[in-house]
C-alpha positions in Angstrom: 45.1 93.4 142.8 42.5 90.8 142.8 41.8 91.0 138.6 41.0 87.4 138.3 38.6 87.8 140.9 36.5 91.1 138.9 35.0 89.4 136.2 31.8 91.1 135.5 28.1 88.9 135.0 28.2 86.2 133.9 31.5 85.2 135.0 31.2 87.4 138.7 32.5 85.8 141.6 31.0 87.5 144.3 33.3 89.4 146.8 31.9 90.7 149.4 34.4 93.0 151.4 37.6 93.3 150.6 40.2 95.0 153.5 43.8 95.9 152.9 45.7 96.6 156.1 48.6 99.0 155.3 49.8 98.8 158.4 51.3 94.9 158.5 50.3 94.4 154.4 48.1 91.8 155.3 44.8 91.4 153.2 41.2 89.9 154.0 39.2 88.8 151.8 35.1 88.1 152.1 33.4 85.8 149.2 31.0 83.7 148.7 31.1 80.2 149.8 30.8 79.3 146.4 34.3 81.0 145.6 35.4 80.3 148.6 38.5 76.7 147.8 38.7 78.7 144.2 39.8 82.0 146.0 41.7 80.1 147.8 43.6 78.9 145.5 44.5 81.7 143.6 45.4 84.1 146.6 45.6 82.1 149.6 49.1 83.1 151.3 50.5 83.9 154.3 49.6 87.5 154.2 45.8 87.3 152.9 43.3 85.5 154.8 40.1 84.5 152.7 36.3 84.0 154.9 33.3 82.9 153.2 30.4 84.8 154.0 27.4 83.1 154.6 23.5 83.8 156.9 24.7 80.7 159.0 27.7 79.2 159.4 26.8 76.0 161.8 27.1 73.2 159.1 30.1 74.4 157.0 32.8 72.1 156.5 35.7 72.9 159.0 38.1 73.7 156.5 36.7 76.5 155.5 36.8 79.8 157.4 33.5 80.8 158.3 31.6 84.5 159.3 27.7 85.2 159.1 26.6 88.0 157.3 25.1 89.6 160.0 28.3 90.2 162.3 30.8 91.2 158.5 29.9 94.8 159.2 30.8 95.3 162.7 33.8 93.2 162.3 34.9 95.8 159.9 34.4 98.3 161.5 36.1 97.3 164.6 38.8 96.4 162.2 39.2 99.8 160.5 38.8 101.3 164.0 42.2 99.9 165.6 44.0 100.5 162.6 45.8 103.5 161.3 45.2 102.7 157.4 43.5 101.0 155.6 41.2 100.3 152.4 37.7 99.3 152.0 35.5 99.5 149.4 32.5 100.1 151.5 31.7 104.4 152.8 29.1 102.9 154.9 32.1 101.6 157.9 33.1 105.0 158.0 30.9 106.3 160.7 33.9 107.1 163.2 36.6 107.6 161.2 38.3 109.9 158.7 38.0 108.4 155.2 39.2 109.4 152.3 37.9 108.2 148.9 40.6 107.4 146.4 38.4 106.0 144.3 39.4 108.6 140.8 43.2 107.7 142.6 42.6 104.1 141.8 41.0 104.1 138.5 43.5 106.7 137.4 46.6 104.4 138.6 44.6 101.5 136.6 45.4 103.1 133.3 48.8 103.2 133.2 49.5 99.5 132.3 52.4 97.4 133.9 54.3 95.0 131.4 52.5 92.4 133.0 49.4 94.1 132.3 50.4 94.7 128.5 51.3 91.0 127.8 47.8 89.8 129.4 45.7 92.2 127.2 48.2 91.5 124.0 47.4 87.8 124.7 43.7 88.4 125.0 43.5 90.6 121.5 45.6 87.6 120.0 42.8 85.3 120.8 39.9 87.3 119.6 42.0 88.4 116.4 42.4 84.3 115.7 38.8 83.9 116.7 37.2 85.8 114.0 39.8 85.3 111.3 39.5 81.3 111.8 35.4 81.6 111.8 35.3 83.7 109.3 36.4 81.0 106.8 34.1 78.9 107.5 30.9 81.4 107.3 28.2 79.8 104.7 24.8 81.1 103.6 21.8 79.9 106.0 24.3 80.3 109.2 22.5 82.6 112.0 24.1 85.2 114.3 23.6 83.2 116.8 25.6 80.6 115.3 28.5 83.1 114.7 28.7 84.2 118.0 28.7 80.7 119.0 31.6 79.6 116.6 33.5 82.5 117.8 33.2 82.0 121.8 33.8 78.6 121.4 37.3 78.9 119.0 38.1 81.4 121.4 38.1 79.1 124.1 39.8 76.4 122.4 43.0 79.3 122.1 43.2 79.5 125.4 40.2 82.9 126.6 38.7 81.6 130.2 36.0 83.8 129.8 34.4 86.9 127.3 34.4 90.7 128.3 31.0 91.1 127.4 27.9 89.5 125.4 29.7 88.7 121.8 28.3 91.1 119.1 27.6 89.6 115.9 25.3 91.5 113.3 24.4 90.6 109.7 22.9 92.8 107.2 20.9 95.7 108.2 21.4 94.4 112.1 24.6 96.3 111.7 23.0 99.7 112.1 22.7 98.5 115.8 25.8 99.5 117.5 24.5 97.2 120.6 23.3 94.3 118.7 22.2 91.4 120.5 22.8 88.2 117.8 19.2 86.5 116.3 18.7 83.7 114.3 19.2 86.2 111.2 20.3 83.9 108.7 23.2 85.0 106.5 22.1 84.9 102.4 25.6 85.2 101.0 25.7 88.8 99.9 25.4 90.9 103.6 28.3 92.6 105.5 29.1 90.8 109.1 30.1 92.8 111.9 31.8 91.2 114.9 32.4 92.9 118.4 34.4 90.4 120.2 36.5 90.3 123.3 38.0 87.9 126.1 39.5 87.7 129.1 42.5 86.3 130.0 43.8 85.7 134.1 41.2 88.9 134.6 42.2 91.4 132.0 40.0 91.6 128.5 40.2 92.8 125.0 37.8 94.9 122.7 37.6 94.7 118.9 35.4 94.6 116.1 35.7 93.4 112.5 33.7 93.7 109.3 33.4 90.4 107.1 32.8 91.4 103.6 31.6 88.9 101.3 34.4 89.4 98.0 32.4 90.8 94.9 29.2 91.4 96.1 28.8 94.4 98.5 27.9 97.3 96.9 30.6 99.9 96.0 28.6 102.3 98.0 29.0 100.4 101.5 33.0 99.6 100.3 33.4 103.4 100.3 31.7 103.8 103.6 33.8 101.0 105.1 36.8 102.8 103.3 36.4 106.2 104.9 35.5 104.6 108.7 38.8 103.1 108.2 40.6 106.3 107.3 38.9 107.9 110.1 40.2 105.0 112.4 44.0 105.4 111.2 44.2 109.0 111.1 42.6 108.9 114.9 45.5 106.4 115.5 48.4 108.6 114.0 47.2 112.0 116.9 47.8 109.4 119.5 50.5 110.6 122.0 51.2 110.9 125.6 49.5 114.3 126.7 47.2 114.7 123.9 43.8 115.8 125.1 41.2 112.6 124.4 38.8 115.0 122.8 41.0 115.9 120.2 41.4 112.3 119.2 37.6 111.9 118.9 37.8 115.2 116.6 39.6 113.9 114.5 38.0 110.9 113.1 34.7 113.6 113.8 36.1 116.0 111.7 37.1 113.6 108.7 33.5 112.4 108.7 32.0 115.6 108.9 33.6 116.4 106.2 32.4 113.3 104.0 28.7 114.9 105.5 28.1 111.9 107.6 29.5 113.1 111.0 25.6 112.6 111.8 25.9 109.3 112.1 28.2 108.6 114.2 26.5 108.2 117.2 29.0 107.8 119.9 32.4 108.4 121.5 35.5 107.2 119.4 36.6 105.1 122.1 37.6 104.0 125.8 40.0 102.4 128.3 40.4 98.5 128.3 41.7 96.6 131.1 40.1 94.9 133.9 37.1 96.2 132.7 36.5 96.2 128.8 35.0 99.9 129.6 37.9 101.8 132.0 38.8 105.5 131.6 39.7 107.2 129.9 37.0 108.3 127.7 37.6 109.3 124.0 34.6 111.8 123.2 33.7 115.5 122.2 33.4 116.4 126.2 36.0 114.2 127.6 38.2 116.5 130.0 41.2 113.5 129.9 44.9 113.6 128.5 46.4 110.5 127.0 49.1 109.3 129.6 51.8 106.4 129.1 50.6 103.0 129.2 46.7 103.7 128.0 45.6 101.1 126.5 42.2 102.7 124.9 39.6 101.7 121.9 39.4 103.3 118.8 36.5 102.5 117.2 34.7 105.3 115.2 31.4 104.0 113.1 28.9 105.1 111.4 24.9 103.8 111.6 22.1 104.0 108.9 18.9 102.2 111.1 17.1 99.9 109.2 19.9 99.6 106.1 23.3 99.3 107.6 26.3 100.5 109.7 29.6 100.3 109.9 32.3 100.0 112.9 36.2 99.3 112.9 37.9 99.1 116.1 41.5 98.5 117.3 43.3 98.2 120.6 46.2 101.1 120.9 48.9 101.5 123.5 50.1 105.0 124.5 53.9 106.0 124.7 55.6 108.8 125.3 57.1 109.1 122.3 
């Protein structure tokens, strides 16, 4: 409801409380004074009030709508008390009243993606997708990973990304048996694969991928082979994707085609995950997951492959389940 709002650190506006009345549709909204004229903005209306929470509220200006942290709870719970319905996100107000957490309700009715929803994350994977294919042509020996990342963010926000779904991922040489990389001031020589894990976010919904940068002519033939077979296990993991499918037989199948190349081993995690309003949302593509595929998942797939110390190798694509 409030996506643009849910922008996790370093971009977090903070939001207190947040009370739906299902009785008269009206919504409340508690933030920070430092949100307060920006939340405004975005969802002030006639039907949600916003209140900026603060310890004192004597010198605030007098247009903005004031309550001291000390008398939120109570307020809610009076609140929730005198109504018949309604959400909060908060167990603690429910000393005197039935609640019901619909929490696994929520996230579950998160993963089936609206249009809307679609075209904000398809907008977002166009940006990183530029991102990296623009940087990448301009990549020189003696440039860091810090510089990469840098170069990346900052085409990224030129296209139009208002902020990054997590801490960029860039990884040069044998930093790429890292899944979790955080860039250094590893210098690229020329001759070293790249690995990028990039995503943005666009009016509060983000995108996940990751590319390998090959420098033409100079890897050797045995890392093309191992980039070769992560991508066949990516496509073939693809092609089993289907409304109803059970998500740990996705994972086995890009865990069966490695074991079979005898390098199942190293690949250390889950083939994938749900994107949205969070870049990591059910549901969860691994050997134990107990979810089905349903229409309009939008999930990772991103098997790889890890050697510490000498290198690794990770592909990873954003796909959208149909029923068909």
């Amino acid at each position: 409801m409030v996506a643009e709002l849910y922008t996790p650190p370093p971009e977090e506006v903070s939001v207190a409380r947040m009370v739906v009345d299902f009785d008269s549709n009206r919504v409340e909204l508690y933030v920070s004074p430092l949100d307060y004229h920006r939340v405004k903005e975005m969802y002030g209306d006639s039907y949600v009030d916003v209140y900026a929470v603060a310890g004192a509220c004597g010198d605030f200006p007098s247009d903005m709508k004031c309550l001291e942290r000390s008398s939120l709870d109570e307020r809610l719970k009076s609140y929730i008390v005198s109504r018949r319905y309604v959400g909060v996100d908060d167990i603690s107000l429910c000393e005197d009243v039935i609640c019901t957490d619909v929490r696994g309700a929520i996230r579950y009715i998160r993963r089936s993606k609206a249009p809307e929803e679609i075209d904000l994350i398809t907008k977002a994977s166009q940006i990183s997708e530029k991102s990296i294919e623009s940087v990448a042509e301009s990549i020189r020996p003696g440039v860091t990973e810090l510089d990469i990342a840098a170069m990346v963010e900052s085409k990224a926000r030129e296209l139009g990304a208002e902020g990054f779904a997590f801490s960029t991922i860039v990884a040069i040489g044998e930093n790429t048996s890292k899944p979790h990389h955080t860039p250094t001031r590893r210098a690229f020589t020329g001759s070293e694969p790249i690995l990028i894990d990039f995503g943005v976010r666009v009016s509060g919904y983000v995108n996940d991928v990751t590319r390998m940068l090959l420098p033409h002519g100079i890897i050797s033939k045995e890392y093309i082979d191992l980039v070769q077979i992560v991508d066949e296990a990516r496509a073939k993991s693809i092609t089993s994707i289907r409304e109803g499918v059970q998500c740990k037989d996705v994972d086995a199948v890009a865990r069966t085609m490695l074991k079979e190349r005898g390098l199942s081993a190293f690949f250390i995690h889950g083939l994938g995950h749900g994107v949205g309003i969070d870049v990591h949302e059910e549901p969860r593509l691994s050997p134990n997951s107990k979810d089905a595929l349903v229409h309009g998942d939008i999930v990772t797939i991103e098997p790889g492959i890890y050697f510490y110390g000498k290198y690794g190798v990770r592909l990873e694509d954003l796909v959208l389940v149909y029923r068909e």
